[in-house]
N, C-alpha and C positions, 0 to 999 in steps of 0.2 A: 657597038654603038651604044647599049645601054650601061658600058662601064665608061665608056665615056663621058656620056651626058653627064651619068651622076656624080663623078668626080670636079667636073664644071660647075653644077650648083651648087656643091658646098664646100666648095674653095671658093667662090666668088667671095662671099661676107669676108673671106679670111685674106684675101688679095687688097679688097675694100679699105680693111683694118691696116695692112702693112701699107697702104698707100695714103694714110689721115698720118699713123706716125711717121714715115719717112718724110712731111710736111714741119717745118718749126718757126716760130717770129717770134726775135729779139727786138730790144731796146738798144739801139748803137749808140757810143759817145762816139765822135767823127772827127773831135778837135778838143783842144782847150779852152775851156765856158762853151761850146756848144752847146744847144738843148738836145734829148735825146731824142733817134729817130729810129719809128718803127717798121721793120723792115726784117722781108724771110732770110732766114737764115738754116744754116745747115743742122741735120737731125744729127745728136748725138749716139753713134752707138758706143753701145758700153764696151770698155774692156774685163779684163776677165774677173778684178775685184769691183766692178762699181754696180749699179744700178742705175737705168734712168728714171728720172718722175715725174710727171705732169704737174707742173704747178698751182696751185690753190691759192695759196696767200704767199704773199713776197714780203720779207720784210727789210729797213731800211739802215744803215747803220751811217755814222756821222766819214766814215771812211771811203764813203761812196762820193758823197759832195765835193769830197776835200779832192777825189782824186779826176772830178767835174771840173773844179775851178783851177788848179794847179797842172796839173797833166804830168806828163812823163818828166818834167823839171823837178818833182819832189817824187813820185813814182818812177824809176827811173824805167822800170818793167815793162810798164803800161805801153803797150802799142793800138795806134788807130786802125782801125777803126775795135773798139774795145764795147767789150756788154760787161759791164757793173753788176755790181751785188754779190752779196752773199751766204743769205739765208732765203730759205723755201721749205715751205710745207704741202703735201700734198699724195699723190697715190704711186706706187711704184708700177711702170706700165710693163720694164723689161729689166733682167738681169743678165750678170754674168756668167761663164761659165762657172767661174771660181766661187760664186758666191752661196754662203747657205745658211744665212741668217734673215733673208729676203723670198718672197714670192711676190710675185704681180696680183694686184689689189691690194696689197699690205698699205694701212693709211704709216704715212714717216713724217720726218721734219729732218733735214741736214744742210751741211753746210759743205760749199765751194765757189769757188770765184766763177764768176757770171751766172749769177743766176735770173739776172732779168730778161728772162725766155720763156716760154710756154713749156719747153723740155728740156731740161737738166740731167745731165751725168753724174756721179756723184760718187764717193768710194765707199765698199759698207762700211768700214769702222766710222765714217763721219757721221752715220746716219741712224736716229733713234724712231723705232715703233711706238707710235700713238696709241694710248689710250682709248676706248670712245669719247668718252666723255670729256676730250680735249681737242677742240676746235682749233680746224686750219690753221686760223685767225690767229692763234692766244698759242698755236706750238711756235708759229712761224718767227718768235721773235727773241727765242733761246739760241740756235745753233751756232753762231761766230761767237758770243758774248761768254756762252758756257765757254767754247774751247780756249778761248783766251780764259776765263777762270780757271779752268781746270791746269792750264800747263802754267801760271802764274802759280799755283795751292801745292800740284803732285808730280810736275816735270822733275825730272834730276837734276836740272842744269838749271830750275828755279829753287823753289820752295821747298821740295823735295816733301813737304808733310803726307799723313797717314791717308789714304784713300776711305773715301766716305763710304757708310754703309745705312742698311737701313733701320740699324738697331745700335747706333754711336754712343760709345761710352765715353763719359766728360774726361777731359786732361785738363792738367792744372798747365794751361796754355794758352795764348792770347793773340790771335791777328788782326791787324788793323790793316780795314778796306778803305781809303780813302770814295768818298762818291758813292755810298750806298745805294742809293737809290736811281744811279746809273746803268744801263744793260748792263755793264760787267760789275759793276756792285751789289747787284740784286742778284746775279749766281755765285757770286766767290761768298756772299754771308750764308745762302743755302749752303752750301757745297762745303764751306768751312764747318758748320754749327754742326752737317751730317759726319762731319769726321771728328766732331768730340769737341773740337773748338773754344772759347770762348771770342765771341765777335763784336770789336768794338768800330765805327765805321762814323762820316761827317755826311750831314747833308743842310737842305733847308731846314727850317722849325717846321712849316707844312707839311712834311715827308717825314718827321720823325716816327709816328705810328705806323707809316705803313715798311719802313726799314725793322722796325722792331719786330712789326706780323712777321716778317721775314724771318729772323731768329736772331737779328742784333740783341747782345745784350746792353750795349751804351752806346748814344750817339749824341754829337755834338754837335753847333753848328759851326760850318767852314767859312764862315762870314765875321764869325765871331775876331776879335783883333788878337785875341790872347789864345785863339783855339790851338797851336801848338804847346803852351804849358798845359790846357787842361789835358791835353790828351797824353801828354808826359807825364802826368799827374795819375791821371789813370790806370797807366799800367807801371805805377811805382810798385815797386817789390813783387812785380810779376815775372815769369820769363814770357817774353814775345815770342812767339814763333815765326813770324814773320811781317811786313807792315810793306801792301800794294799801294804806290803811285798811282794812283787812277783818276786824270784830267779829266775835263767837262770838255768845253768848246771854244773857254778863253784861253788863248797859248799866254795872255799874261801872266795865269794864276799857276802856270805848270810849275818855276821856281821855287814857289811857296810851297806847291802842295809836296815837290821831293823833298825839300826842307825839314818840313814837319814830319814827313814818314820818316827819315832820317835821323829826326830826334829822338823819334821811339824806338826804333832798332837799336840805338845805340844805348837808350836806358835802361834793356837790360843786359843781365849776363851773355857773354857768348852762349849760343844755343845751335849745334850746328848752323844753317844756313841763312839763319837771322839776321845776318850782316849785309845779304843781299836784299838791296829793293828793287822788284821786279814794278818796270813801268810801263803803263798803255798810252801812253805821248812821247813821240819821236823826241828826245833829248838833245835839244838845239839851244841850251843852256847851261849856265854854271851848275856845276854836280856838288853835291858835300863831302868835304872829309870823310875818313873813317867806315865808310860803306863803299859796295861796291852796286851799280844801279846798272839793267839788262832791258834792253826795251823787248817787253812780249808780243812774239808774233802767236798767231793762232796754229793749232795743229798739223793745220794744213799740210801734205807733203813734206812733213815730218815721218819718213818711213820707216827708222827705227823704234818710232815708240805707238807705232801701229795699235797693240796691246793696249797700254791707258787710254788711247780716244776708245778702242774696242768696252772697254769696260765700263768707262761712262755711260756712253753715248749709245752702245746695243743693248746693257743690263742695268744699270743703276737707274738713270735717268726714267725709264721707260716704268720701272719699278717702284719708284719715287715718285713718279706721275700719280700711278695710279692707286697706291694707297695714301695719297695727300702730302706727303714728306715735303717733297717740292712741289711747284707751283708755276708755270710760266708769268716769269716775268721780267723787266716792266710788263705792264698793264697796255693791252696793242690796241691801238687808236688808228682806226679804215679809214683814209682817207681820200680813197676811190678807186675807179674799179679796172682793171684792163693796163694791157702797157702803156696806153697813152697816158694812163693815169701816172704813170713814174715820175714825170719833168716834173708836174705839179708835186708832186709827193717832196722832192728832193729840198723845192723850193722852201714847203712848210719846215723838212728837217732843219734846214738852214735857216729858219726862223730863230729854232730852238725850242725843246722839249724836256717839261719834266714830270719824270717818274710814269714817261710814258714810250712807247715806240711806235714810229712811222708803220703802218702796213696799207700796201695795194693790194688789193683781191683779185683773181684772175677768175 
């Protein structure tokens, strides 16, 4: 009787616990343009490489809207009833067996498709350890935007350039990031300048100082009429390493902006893979001569190159965090709190944002 009882009271707390996490509530899209609705949903367990995480801050990316308003006509993936998003910050509650780069309370930031839930699955290579000194809020708004940098800069089948480290020695080298100061231009000039780089990239004139803070060494503006001669001007007598297409939110401007990356690949010397421009806007336009253009998807179940997300995202990152190297950015702008907060949230990203990122707080 008394190994009974005792084993009853302290398994209780621990019954308690397995019975909060086997509970979860997502944000559903139910339709095309529907608003989202919130509503429980099933607890993630992990498999044997992931980890799951309580989420903290969610952040928003312009890929979520798009995939709000259009639905599986342009997605063709996407099935209803779907949970959105793709980045989250916050604490790790459970792992896998496989996993040994994670314990439960480790504060992370990663990325995978749905993450607008209270608890996310997650796989470890997607997933980088926080710093202290680096809030929910301000990690939550790197994970998708890094991984498309990363496999745009050090994939095989993109860029192919040198992996960044914390101590980069300069080459006599040049890439141009279109949209500096977009999520995916504010990691590809970090992540470029950490591999030795030199970074020339376009934005507004009001963004120019804060692309340079970044490690831009030149930037123009994309509004400007003649901005594709300056920027061919630019890297005269240089070799380019490579020159990223990376759209805003006008699908008008996508022609022009592959155009211009275009011209600058092509002014200089072949340099292995400098002929390709790798692009973050679906290519539902005339392409240029002379190059050849990839639209990049994110890491995501990518399993063969498991390794380069592992290398960023479990050691660079986290290590560049925390001696200042890099920097979460864009700049994450709260926009409110809870899942209900998401619809509104999507709405303001679909306003339009700059040199900033949507985040909901959980």
């Amino acid at each position: 009787k008394l190994v009974t009882t005792t084993i009853h009271t302290i398994s209780s707390p621990f019954i308690l616990a397995l019975n909060i996490m086997s509970s979860n509530t997502a944000a559903f899209l139910t339709g095309d343009g529907a608003p989202l609705e919130v509503k429980p949903a099933p607890y993630p367990s992990p498999q044997d490489d992931q980890v799951v995480v309580k989420g903290y801050a969610l952040a928003l990316n312009p890929v979520d809207h798009a995939q709000q308003t259009y639905g599986p006509k342009v997605f063709a993936w996407l099935k209803y009833p779907a949970v959105l998003g793709c980045d989250v910050a916050g604490e790790v509650v459970e792992v896998g067996s496989g996993v040994t780069k994670f314990k439960v309370g480790d504060r992370v930031a990663g990325c995978t498709m749905g993450t607008f839930q209270q608890y996310v699955a997650l796989q470890e290579q997607m997933v980088a350890p926080l710093p202290d000194a680096i809030s929910y809020e301000d990690a939550s708004v790197l994970p998708l935007c890094l991984s498309v940098a990363v496999k745009s800069l050090f994939h095989p089948d993109y860029l192919a350039l040198d992996l960044p480290t914390l101590n980069p020695v300069p080459k006599d080298k040049t890439v141009l990031i279109w949209g500096g100061s977009t999520s995916v231009g504010c990691n590809v000039i970090q992540l470029a300048k950490a591999s030795g780089y030199e970074v020339i990239t376009t934005a507004s004139p009001g963004n120019f100082e804060y692309v340079k803070k970044l490690g831009a060494d030149q930037v123009f503006d994309y509004n400007a009429p003649d901005v594709k001669d300056q920027l061919v001007s630019a890297v005269k007598g240089k070799t380019v390493a490579g020159a990223i297409a990376n759209g805003g939110m006008d699908p008008s401007q996508y022609e022009a902006i592959v155009d211009a990356c275009a011209a600058v690949a092509l002014s200089s010397p072949v340099s292995g893979s400098n002929r390709l421009v790798p692009l973050t806007m679906v290519p539902r336009f005339a392409l240029p001569q002379g190059v050849e253009t990839k639209f990049v998807e994110s890491l995501l179940g990518d399993a063969e190159h498991k390794d380069l997300a592992a290398r960023i995202f479990n050691t660079f990152v986290p290590e560049a965090l925390a001696n200042g190297s890099v920097v979460s950015a864009p700049k994450a702008k709260v926009v409110g709190h809870g899942l209900d907060a998401l619809q509104s949230a999507l709405e303001t990203l679909r306003a339009g944002a700059s040199a900033t990122k949507i985040v909901v707080t959980l």
